[in-house]
KOLVO-579436 format. One line per field, with one value per residue: residue number from 1; x, y, z of N, C-alpha, C in turn. Coordinates in nm, 3 decimals. Layout:
BEGIN
nr = [NUM:...]
n.c1 = [X:...]
n.c2 = [Y:...]
n.c3 = [Z:...]
ca.c1 = [X:...]
ca.c2 = [Y:...]
ca.c3 = [Z:...]
c.c1 = [X:...]
c.c2 = [Y:...]
c.c3 = [Z:...]
REM end
This chain:
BEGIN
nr = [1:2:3:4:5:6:7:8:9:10:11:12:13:14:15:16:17:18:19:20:21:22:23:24:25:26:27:28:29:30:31:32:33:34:35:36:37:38:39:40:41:42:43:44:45:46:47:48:49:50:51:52:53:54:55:56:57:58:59:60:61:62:63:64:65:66:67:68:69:70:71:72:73:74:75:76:77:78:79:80:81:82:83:84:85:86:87:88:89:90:91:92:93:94:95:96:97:98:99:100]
n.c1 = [10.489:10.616:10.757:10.705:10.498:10.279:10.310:10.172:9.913:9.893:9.854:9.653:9.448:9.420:9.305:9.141:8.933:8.991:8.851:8.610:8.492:8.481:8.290:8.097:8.036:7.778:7.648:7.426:7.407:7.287:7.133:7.174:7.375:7.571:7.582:7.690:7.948:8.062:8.104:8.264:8.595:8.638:8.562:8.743:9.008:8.925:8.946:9.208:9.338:9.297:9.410:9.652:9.721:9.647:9.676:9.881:10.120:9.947:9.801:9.647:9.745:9.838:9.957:10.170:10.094:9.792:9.720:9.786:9.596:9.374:9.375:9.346:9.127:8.961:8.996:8.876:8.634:8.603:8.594:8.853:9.114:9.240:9.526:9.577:9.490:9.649:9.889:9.857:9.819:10.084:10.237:10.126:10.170:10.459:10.507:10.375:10.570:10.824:10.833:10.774]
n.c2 = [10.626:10.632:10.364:10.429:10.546:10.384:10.140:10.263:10.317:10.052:9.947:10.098:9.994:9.726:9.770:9.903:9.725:9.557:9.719:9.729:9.461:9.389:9.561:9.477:9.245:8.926:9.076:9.088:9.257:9.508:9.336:9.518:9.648:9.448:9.369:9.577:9.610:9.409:9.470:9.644:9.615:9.525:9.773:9.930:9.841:9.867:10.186:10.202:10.093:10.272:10.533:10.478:10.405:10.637:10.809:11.124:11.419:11.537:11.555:11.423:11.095:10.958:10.657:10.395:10.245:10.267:10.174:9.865:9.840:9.934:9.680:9.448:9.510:9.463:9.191:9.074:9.150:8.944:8.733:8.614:8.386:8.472:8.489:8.491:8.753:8.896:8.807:8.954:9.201:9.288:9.212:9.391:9.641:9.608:9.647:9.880:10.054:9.985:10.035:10.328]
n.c3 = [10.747:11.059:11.255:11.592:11.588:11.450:11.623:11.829:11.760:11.684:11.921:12.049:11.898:11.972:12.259:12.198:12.169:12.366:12.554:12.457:12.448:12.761:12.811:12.686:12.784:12.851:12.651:12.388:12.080:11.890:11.599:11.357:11.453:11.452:11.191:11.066:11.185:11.070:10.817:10.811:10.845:10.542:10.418:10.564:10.445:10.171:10.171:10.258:10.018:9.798:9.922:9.905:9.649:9.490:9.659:9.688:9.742:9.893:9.609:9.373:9.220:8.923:8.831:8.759:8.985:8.983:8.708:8.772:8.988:8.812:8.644:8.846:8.976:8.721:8.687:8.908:8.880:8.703:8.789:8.864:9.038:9.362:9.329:9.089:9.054:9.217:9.115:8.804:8.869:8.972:8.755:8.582:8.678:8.686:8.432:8.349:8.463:8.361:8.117:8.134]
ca.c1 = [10.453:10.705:10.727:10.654:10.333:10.261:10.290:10.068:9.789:9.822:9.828:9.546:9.334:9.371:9.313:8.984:8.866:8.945:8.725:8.469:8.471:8.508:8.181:7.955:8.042:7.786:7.527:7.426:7.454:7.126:7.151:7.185:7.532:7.641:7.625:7.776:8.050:8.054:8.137:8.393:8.729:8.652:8.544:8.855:9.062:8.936:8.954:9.370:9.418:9.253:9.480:9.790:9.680:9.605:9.698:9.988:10.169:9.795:9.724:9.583:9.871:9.776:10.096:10.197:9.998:9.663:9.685:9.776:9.477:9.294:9.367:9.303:8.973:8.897:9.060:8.787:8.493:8.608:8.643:8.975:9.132:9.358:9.685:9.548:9.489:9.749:9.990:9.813:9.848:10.173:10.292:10.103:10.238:10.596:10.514:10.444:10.699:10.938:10.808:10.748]
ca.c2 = [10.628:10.574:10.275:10.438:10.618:10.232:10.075:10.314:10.285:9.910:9.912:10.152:9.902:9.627:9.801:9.947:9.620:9.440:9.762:9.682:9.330:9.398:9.680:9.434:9.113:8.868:9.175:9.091:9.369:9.458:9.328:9.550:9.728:9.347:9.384:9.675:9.584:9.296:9.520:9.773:9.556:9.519:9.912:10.021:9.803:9.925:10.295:10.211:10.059:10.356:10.658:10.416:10.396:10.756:10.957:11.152:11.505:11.699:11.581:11.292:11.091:10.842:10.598:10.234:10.126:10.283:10.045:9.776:9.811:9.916:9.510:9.394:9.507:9.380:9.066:9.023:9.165:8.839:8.631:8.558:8.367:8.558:8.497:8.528:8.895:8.962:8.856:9.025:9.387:9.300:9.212:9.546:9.771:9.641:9.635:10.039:10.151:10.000:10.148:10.488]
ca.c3 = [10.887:11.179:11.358:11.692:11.549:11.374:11.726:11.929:11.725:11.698:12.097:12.093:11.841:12.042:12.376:12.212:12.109:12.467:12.633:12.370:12.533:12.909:12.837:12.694:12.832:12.747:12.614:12.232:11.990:11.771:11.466:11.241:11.425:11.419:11.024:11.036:11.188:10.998:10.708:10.836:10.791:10.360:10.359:10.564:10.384:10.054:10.165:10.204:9.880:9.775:9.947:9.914:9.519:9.431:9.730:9.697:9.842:9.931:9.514:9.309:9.170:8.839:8.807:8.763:9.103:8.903:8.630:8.834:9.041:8.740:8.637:8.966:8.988:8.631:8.701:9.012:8.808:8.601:8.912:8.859:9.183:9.458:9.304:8.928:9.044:9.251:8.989:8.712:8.923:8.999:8.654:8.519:8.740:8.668:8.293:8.309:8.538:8.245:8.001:8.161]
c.c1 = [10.569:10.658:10.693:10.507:10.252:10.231:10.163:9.945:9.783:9.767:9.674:9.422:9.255:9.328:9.161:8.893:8.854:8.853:8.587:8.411:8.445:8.345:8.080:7.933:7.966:7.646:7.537:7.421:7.294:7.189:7.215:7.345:7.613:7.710:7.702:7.897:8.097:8.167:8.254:8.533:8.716:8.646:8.666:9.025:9.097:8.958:9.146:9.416:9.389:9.392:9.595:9.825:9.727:9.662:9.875:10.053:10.029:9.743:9.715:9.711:9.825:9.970:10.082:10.101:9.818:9.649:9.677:9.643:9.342:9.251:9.332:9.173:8.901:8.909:8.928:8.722:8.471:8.584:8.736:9.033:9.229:9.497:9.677:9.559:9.629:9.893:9.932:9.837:9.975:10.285:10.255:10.203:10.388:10.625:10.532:10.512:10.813:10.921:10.800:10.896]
c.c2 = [10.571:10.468:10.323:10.460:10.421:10.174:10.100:10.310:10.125:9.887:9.941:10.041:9.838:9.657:9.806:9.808:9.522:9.583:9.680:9.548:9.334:9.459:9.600:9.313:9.046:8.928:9.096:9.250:9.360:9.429:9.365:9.657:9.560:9.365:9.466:9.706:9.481:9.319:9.630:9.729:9.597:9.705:9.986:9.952:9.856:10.056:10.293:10.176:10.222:10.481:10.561:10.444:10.543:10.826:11.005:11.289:11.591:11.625:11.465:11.256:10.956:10.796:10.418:10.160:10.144:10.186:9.941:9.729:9.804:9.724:9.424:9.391:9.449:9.223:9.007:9.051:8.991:8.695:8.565:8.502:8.482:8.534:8.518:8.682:8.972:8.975:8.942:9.184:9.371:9.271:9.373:9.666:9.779:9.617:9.797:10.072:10.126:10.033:10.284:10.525]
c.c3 = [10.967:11.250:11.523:11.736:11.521:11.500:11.831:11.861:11.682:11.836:12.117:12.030:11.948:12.212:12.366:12.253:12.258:12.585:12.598:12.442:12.677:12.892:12.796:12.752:12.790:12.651:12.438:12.151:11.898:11.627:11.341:11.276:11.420:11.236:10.971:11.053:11.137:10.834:10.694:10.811:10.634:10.375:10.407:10.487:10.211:10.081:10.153:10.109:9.809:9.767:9.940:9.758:9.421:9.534:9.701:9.780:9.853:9.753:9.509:9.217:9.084:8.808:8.784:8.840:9.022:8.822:8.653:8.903:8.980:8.700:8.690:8.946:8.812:8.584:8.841:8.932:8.710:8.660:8.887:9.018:9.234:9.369:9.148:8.979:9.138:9.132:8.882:8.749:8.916:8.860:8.583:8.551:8.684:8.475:8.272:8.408:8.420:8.132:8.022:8.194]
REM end
């Protein structure tokens, strides 16, 4: 992604986010879109590890970052802390890229 593209949709974020504010001022939110937005950071977060992971030109691309993340995620299933799993992906990954 280009840094100009990168910029205008940070601008636009934060632009949405101070309408969002200005439009409800001090209105509450029901409940249950509170939760829901509650939950949208982790799900669009996980959707980019995701297409960062696997996506590649239009196909599905299995490589170094796959295993890595494969570890990751069995390194949390384990509850390993934040830096137990980050290193653990980050040692994987650069274990098969030198071997491959």
């Amino acid at each position: 992604m280009s840094w100009p593209a990168f910029l205008v949709l940070a601008l636009g974020s934060y632009a949405l986010k101070a309408v969002g504010l200005v439009a409800l001022r001090n209105r509450k939110l029901p409940p249950f879109v509170e939760d829901v937005l509650a939950l949208l950071p982790a799900a669009m977060f996980g959707g980019l590890v995701m297409v960062s992971t696997f996506g590649g030109d239009r196909a599905l691309v299995l490589d170094a970052r796959a295993a890595g993340l494969a570890v990751a995620a069995l390194a949390l299933w384990r509850r390993a802390g934040p830096v137990v799993v980050v290193t653990a992906a980050v040692v994987t990954t650069a274990l098969v890229r030198a071997v491959a």
